[in-house]
HTML snippet that shows the backbone in 3Dmol.js (N, CA, C, O; Angstrom):
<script src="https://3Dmol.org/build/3Dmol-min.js"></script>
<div id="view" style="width:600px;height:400px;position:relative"></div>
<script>
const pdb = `
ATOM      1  N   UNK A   1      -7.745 -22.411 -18.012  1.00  0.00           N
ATOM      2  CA  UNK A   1      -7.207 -22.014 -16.733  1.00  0.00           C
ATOM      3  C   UNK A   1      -7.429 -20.510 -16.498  1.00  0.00           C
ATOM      4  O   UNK A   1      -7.531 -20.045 -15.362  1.00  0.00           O
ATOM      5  N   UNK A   2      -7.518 -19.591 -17.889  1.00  0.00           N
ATOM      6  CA  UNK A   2      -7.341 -18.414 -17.318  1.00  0.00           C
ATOM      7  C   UNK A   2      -8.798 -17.752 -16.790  1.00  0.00           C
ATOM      8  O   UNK A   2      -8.911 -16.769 -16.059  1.00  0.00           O
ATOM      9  N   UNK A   3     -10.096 -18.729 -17.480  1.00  0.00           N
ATOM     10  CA  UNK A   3     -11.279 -18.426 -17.272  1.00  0.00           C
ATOM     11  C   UNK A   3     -11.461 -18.882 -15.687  1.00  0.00           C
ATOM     12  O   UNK A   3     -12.313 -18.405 -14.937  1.00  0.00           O
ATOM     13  N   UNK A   4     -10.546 -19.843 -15.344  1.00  0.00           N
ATOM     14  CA  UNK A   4     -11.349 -20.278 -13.745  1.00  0.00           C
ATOM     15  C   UNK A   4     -10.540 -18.765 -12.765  1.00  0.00           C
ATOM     16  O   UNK A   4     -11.056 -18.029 -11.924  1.00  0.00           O
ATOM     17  N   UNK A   5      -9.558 -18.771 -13.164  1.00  0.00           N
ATOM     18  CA  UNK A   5      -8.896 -17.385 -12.338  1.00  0.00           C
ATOM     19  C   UNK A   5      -9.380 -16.505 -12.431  1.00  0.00           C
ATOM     20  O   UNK A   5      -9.321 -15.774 -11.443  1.00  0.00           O
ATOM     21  N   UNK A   6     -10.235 -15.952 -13.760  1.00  0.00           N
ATOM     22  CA  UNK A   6     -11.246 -14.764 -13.860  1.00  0.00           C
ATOM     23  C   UNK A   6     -12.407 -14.658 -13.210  1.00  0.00           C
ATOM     24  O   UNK A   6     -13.100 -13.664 -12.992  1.00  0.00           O
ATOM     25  N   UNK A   7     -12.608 -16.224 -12.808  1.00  0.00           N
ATOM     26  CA  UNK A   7     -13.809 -16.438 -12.237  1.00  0.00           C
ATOM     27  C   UNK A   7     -13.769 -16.253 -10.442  1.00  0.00           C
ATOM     28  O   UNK A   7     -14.526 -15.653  -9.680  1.00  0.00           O
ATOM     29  N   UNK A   8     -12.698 -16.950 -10.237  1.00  0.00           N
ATOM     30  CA  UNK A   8     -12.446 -17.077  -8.732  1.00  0.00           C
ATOM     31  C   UNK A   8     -11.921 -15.503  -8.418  1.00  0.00           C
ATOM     32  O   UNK A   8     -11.888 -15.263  -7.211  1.00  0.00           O
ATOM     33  N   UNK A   9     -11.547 -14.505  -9.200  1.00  0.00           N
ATOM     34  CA  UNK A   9     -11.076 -13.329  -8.857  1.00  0.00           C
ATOM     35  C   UNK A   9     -12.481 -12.326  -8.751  1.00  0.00           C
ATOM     36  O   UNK A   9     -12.400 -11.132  -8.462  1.00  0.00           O
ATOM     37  N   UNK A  10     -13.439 -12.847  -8.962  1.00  0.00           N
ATOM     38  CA  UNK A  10     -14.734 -12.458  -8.948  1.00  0.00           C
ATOM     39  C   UNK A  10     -15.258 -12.711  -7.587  1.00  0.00           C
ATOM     40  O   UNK A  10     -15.956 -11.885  -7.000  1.00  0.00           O
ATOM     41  N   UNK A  11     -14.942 -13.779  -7.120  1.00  0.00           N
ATOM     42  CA  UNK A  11     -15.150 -14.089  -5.555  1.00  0.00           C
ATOM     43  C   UNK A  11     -14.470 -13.276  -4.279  1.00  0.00           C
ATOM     44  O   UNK A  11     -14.718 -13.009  -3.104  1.00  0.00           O
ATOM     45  N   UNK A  12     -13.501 -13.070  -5.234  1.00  0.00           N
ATOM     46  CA  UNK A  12     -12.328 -11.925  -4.000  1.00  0.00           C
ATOM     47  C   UNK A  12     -13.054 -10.686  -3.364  1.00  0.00           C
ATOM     48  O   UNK A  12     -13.254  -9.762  -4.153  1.00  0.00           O
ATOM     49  N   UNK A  13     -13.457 -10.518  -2.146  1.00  0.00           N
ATOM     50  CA  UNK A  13     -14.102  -9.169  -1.991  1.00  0.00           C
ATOM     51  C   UNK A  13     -12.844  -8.346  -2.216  1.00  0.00           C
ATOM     52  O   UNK A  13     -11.663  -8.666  -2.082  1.00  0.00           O
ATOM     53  N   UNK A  14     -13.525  -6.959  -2.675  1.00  0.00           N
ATOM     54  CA  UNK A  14     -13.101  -5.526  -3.080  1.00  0.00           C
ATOM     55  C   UNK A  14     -11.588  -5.258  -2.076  1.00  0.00           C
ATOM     56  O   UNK A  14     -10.417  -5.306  -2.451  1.00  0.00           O
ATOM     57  N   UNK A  15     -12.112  -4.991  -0.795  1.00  0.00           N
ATOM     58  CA  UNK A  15     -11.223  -4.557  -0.007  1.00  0.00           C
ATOM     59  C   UNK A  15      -9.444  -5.358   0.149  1.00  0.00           C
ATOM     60  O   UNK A  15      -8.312  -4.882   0.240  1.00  0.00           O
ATOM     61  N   UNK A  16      -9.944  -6.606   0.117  1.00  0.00           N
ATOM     62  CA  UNK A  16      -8.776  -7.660  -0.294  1.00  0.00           C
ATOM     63  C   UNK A  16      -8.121  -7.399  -1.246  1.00  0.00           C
ATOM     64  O   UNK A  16      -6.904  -7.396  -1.060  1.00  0.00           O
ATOM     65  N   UNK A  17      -8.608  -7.093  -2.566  1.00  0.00           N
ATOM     66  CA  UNK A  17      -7.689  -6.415  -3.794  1.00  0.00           C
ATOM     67  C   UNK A  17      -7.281  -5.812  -3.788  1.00  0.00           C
ATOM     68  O   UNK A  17      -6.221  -5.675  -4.397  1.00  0.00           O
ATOM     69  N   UNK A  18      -8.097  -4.575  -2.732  1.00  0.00           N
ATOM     70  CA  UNK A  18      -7.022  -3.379  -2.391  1.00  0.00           C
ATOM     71  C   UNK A  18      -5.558  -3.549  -1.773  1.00  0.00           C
ATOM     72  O   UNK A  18      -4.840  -2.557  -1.653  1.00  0.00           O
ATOM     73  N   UNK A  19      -5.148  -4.747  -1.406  1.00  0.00           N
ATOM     74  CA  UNK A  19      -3.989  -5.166  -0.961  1.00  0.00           C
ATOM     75  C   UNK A  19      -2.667  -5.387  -2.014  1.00  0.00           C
ATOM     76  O   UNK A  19      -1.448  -5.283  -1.880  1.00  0.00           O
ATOM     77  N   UNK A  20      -3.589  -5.752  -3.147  1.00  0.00           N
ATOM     78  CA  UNK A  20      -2.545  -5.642  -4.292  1.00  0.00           C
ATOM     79  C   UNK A  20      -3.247  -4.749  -5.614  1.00  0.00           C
ATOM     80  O   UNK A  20      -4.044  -5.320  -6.357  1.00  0.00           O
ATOM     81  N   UNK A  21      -2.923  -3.498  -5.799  1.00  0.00           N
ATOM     82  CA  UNK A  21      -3.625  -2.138  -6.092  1.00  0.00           C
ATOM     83  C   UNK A  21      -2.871  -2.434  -7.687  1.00  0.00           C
ATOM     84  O   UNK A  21      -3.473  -2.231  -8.742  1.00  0.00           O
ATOM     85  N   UNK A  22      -1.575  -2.903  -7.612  1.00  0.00           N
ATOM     86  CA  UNK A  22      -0.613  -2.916  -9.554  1.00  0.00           C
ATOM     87  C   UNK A  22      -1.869  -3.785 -10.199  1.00  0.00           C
ATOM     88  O   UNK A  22      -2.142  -3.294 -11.294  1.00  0.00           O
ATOM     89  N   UNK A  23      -2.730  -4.921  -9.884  1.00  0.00           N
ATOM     90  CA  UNK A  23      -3.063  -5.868 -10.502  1.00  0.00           C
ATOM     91  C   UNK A  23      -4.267  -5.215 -11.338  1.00  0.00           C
ATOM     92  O   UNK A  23      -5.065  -4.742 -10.529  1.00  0.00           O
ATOM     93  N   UNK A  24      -4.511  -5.100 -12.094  1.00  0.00           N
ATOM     94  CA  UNK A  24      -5.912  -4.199 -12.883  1.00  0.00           C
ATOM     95  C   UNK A  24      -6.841  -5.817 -12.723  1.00  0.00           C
ATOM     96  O   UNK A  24      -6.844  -6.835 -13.415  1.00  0.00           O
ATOM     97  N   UNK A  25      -7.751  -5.315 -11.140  1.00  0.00           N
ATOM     98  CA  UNK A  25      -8.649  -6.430 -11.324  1.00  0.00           C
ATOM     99  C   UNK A  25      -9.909  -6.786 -11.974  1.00  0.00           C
ATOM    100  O   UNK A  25     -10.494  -7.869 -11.982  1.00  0.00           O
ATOM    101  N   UNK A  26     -10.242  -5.589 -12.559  1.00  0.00           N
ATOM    102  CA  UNK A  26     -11.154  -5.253 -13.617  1.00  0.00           C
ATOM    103  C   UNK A  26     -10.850  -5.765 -15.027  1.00  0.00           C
ATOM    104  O   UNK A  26     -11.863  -5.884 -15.715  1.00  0.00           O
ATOM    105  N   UNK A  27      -9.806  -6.066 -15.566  1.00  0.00           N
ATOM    106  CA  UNK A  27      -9.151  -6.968 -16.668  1.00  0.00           C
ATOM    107  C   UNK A  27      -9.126  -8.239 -16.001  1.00  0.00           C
ATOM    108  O   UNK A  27      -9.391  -9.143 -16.794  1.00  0.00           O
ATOM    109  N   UNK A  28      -8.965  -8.532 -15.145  1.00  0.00           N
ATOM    110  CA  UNK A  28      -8.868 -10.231 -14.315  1.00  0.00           C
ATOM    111  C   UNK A  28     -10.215 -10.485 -14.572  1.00  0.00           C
ATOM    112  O   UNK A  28     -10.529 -11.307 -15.432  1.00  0.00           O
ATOM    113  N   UNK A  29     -11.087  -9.843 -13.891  1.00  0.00           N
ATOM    114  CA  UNK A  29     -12.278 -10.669 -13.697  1.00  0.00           C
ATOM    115  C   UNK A  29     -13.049 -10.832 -15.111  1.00  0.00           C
ATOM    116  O   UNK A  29     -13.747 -11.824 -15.324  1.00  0.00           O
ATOM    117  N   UNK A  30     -12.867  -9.702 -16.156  1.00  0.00           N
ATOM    118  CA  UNK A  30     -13.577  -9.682 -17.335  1.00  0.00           C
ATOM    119  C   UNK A  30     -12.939 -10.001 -18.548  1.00  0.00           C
ATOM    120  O   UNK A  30     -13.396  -9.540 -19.593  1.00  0.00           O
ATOM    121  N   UNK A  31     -11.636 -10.952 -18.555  1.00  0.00           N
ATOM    122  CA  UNK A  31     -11.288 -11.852 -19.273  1.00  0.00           C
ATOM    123  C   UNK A  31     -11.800 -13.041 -19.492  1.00  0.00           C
ATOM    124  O   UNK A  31     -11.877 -13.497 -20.633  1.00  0.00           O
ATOM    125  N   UNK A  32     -12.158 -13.603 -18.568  1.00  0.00           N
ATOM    126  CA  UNK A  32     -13.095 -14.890 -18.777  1.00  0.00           C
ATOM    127  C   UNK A  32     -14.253 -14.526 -19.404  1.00  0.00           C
ATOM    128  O   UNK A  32     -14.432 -15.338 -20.311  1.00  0.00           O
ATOM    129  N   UNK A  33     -15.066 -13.775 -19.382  1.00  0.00           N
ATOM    130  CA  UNK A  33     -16.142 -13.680 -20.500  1.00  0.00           C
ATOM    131  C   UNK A  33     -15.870 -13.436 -21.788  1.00  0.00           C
ATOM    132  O   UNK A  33     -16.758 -13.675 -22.606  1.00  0.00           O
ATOM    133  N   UNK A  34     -14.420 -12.841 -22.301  1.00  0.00           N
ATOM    134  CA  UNK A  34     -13.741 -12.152 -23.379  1.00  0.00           C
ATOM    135  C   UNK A  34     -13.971 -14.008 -23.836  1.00  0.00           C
ATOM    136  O   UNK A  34     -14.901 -14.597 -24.387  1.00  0.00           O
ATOM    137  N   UNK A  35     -12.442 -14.543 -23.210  1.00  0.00           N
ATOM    138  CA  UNK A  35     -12.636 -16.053 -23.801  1.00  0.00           C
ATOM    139  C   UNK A  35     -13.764 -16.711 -24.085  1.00  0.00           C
ATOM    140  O   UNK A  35     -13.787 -17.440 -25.077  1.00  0.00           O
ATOM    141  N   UNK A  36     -14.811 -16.579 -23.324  1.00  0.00           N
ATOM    142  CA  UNK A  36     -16.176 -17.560 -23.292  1.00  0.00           C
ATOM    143  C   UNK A  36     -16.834 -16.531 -24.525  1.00  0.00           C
ATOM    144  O   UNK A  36     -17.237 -17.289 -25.407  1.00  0.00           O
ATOM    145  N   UNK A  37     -16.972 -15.763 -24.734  1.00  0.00           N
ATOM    146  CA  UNK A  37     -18.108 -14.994 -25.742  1.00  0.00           C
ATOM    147  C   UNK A  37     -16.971 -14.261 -26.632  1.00  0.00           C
ATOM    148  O   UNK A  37     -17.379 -14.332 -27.792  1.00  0.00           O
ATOM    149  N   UNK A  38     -16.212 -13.850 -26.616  1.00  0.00           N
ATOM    150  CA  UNK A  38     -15.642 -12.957 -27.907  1.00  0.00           C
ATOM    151  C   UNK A  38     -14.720 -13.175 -28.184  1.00  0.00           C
ATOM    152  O   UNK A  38     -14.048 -12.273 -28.684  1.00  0.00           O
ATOM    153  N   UNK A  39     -14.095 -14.627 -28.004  1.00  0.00           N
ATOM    154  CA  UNK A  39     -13.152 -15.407 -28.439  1.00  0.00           C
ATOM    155  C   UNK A  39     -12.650 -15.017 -29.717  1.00  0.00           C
ATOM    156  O   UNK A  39     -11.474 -14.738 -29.949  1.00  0.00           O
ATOM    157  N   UNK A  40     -13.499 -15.011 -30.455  1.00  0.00           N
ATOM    158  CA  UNK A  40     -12.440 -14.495 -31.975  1.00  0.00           C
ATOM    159  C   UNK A  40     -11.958 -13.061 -31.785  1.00  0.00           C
ATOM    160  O   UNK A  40     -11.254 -12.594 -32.681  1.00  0.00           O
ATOM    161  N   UNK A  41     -12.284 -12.227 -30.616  1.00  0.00           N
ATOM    162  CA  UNK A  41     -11.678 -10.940 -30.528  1.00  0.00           C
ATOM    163  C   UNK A  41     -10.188 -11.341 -29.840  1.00  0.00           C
ATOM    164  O   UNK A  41      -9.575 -10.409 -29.322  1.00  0.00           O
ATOM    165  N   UNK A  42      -9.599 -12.639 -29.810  1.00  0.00           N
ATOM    166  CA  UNK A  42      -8.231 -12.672 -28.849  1.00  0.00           C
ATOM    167  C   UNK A  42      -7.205 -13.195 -29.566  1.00  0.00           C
ATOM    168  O   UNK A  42      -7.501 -13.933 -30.506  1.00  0.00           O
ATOM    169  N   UNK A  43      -6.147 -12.991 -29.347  1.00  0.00           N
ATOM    170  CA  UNK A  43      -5.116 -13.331 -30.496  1.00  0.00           C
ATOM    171  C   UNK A  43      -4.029 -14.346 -29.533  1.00  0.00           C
ATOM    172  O   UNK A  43      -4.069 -14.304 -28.304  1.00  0.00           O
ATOM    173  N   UNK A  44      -3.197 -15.127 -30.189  1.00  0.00           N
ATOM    174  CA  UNK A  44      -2.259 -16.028 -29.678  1.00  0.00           C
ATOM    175  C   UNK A  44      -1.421 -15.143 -28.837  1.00  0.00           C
ATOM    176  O   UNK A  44      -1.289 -15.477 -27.660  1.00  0.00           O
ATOM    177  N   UNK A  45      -0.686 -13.800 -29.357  1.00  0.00           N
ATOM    178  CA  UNK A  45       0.021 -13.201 -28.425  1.00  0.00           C
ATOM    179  C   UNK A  45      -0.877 -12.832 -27.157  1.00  0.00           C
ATOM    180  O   UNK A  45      -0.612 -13.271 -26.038  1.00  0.00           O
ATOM    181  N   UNK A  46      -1.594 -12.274 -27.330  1.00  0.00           N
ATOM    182  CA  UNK A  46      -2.225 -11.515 -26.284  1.00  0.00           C
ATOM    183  C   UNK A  46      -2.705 -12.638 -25.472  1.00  0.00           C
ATOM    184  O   UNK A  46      -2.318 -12.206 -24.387  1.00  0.00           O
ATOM    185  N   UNK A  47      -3.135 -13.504 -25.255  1.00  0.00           N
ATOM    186  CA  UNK A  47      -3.354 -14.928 -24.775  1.00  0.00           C
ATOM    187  C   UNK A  47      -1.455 -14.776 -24.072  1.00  0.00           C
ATOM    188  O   UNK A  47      -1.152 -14.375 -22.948  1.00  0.00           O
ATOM    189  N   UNK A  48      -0.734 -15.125 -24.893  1.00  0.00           N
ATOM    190  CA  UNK A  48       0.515 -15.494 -24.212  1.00  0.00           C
ATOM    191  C   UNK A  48       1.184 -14.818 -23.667  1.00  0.00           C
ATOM    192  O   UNK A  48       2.033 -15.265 -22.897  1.00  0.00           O
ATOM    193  N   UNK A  49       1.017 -13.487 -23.892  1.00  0.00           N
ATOM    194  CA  UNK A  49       1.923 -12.613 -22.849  1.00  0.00           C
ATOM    195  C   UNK A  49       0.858 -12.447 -21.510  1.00  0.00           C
ATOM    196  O   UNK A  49       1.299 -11.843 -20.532  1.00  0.00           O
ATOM    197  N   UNK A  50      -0.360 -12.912 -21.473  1.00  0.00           N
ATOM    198  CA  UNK A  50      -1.303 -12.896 -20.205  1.00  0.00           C
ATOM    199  C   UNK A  50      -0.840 -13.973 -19.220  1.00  0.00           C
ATOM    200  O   UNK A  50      -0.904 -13.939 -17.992  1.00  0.00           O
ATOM    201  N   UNK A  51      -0.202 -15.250 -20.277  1.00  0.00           N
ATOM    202  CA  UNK A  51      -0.114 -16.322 -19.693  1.00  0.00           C
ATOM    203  C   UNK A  51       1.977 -16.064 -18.720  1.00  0.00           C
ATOM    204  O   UNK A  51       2.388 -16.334 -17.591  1.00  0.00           O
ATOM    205  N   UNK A  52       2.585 -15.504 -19.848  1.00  0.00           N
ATOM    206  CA  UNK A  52       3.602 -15.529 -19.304  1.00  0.00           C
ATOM    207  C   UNK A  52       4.186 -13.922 -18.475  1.00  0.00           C
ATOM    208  O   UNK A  52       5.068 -13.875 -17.618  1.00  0.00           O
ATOM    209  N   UNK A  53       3.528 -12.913 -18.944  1.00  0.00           N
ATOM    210  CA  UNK A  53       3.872 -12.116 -18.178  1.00  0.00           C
ATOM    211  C   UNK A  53       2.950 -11.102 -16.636  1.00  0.00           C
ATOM    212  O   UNK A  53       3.425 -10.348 -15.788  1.00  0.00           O
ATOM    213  N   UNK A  54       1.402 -11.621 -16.905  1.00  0.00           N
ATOM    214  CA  UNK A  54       0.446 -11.267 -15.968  1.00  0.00           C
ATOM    215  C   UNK A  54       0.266 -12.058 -15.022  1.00  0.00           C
ATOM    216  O   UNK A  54       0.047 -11.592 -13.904  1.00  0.00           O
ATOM    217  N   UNK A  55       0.325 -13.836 -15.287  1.00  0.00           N
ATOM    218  CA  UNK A  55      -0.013 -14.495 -14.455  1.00  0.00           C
ATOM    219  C   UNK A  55       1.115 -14.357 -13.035  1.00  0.00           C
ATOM    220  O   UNK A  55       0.751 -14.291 -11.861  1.00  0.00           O
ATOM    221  N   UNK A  56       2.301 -14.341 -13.451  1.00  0.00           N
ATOM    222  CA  UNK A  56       3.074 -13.870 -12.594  1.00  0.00           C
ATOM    223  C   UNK A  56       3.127 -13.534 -11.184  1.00  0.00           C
ATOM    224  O   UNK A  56       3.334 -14.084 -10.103  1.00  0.00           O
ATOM    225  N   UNK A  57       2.810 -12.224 -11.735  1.00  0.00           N
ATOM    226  CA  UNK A  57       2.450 -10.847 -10.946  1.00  0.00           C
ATOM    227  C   UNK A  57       0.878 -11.077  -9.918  1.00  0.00           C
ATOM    228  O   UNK A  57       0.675 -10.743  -8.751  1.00  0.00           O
ATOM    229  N   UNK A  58       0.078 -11.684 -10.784  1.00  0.00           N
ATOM    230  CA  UNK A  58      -1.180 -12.349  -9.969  1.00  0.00           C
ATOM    231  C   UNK A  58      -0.759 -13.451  -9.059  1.00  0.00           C
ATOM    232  O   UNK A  58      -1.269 -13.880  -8.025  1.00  0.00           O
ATOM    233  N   UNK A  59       0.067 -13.717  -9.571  1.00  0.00           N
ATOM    234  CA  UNK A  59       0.459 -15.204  -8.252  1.00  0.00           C
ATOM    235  C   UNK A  59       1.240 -14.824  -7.213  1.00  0.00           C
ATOM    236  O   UNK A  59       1.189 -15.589  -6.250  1.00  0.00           O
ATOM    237  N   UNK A  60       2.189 -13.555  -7.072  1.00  0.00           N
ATOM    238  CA  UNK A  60       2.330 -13.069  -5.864  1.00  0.00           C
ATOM    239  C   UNK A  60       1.259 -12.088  -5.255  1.00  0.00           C
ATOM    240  O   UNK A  60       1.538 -11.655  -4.137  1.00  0.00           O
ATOM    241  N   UNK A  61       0.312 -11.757  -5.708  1.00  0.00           N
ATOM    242  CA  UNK A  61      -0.716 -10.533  -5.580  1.00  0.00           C
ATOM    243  C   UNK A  61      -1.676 -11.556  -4.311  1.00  0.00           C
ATOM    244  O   UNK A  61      -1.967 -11.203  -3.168  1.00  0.00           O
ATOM    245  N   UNK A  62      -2.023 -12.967  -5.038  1.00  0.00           N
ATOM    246  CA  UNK A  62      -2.885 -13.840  -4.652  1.00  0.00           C
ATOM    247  C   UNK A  62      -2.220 -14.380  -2.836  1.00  0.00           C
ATOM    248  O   UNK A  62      -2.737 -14.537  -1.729  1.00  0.00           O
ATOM    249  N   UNK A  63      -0.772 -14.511  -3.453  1.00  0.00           N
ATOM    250  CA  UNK A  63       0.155 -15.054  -2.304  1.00  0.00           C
ATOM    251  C   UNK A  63      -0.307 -13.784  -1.331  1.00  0.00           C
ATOM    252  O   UNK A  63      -1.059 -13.896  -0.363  1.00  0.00           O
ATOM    253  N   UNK A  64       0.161 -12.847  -1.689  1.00  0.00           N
ATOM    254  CA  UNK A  64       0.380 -11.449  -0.388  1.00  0.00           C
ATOM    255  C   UNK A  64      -1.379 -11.449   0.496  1.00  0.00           C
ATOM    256  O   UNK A  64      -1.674 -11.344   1.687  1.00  0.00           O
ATOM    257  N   UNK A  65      -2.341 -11.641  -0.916  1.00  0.00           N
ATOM    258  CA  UNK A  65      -3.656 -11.424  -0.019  1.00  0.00           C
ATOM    259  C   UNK A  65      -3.901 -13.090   0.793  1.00  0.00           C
ATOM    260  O   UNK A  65      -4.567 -13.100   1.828  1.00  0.00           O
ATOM    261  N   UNK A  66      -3.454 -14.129   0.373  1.00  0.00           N
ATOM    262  CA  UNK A  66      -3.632 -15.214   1.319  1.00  0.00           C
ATOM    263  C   UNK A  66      -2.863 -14.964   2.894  1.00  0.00           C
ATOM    264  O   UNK A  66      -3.319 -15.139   4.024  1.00  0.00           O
ATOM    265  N   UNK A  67      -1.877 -14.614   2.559  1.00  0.00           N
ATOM    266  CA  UNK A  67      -0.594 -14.112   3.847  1.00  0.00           C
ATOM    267  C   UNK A  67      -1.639 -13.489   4.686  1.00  0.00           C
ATOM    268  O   UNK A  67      -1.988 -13.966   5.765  1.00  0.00           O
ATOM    269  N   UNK A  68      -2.256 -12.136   4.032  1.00  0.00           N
ATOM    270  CA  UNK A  68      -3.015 -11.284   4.867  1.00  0.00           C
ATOM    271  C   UNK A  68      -3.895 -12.263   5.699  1.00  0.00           C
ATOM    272  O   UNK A  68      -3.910 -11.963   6.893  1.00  0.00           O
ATOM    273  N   UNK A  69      -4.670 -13.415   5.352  1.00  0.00           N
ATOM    274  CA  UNK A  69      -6.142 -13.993   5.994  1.00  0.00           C
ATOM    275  C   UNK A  69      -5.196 -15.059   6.665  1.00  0.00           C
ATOM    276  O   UNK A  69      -5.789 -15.715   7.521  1.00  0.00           O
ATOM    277  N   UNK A  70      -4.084 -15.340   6.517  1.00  0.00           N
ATOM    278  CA  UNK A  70      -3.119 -16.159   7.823  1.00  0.00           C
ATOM    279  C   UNK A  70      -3.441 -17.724   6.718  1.00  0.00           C
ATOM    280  O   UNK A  70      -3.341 -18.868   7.161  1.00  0.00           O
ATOM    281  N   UNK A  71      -3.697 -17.500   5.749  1.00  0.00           N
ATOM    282  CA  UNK A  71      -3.600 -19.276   5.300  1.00  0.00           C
ATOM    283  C   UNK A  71      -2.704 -18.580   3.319  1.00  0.00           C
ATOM    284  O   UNK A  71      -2.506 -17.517   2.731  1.00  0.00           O
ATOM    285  N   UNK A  72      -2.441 -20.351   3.068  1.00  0.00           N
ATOM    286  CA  UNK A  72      -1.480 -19.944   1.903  1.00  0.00           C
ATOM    287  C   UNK A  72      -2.588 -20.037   0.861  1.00  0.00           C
ATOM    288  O   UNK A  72      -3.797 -20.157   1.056  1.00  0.00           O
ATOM    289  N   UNK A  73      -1.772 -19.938  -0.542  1.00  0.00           N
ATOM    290  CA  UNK A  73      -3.222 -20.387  -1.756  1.00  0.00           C
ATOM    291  C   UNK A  73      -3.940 -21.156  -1.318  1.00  0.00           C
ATOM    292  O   UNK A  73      -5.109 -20.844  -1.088  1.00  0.00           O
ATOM    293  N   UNK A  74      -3.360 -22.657  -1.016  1.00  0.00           N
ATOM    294  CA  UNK A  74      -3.794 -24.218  -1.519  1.00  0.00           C
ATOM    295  C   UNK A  74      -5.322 -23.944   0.351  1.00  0.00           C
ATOM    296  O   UNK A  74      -5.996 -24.861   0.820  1.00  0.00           O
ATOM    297  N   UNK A  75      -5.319 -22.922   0.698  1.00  0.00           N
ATOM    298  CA  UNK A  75      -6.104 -23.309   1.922  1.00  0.00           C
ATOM    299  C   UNK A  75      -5.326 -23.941   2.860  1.00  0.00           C
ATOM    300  O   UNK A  75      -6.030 -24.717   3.507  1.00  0.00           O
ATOM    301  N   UNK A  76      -4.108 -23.947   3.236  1.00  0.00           N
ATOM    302  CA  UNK A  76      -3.517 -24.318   4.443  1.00  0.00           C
ATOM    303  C   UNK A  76      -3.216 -23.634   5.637  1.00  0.00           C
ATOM    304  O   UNK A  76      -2.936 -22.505   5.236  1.00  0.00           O
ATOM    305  N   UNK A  77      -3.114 -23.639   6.771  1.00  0.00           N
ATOM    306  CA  UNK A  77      -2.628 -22.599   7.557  1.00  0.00           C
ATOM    307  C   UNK A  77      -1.312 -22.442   7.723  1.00  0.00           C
ATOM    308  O   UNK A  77      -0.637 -23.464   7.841  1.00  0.00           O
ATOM    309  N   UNK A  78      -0.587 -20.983   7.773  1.00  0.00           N
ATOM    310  CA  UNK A  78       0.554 -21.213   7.826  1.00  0.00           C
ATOM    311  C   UNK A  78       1.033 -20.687   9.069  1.00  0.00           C
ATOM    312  O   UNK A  78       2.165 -20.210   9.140  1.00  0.00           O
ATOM    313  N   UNK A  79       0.190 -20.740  10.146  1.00  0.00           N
ATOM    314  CA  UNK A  79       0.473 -20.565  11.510  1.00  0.00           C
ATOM    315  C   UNK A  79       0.412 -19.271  11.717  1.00  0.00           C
ATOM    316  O   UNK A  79       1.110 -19.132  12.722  1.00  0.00           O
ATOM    317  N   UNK A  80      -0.019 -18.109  11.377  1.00  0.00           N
ATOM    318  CA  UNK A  80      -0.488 -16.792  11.735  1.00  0.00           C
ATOM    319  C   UNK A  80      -1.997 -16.703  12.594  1.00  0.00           C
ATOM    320  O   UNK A  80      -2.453 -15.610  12.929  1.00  0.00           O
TER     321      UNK A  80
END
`;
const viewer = $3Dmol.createViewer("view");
viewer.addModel(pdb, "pdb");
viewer.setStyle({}, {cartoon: {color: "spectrum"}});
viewer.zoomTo();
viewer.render();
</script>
């Protein structure tokens, strides 16, 4: 899961991220290659505090920049 979010955060143009500036999107996007190629460089914690304390913070980051384009995550409109 955390490689498809590294991946799809790669799709995000620049200016959109600038909407949520706390998120270090330069660690987002270049975690998924960490997992895919230097996997033995990652440890169970560091894996789990990504999972329980970063993902978080990315899921309102993601929310605020969907708000901005007038639709929610899932691609719905939410009438803006």
């Amino acid at each position: 899961m955390i490689e498809i979010i590294s991946e799809a955060a790669r799709h995000i143009p620049d200016p959109l991220l600038e909407l949520a500036p706390e998120i270090p999107w330069k660690q987002v996007r270049g975690i998924g290659n960490v997992l895919r190629h230097e996997y033995h460089k990652t440890s169970d914690p560091l894996v789990w505090a990504v999972v329980t304390e970063s993902l978080p913070q990315l899921r309102q980051a993601i929310d605020r920049i969907s708000k901005s384009l007038g639709s929610s995550p899932t691609g719905e409109s939410n009438g803006l």
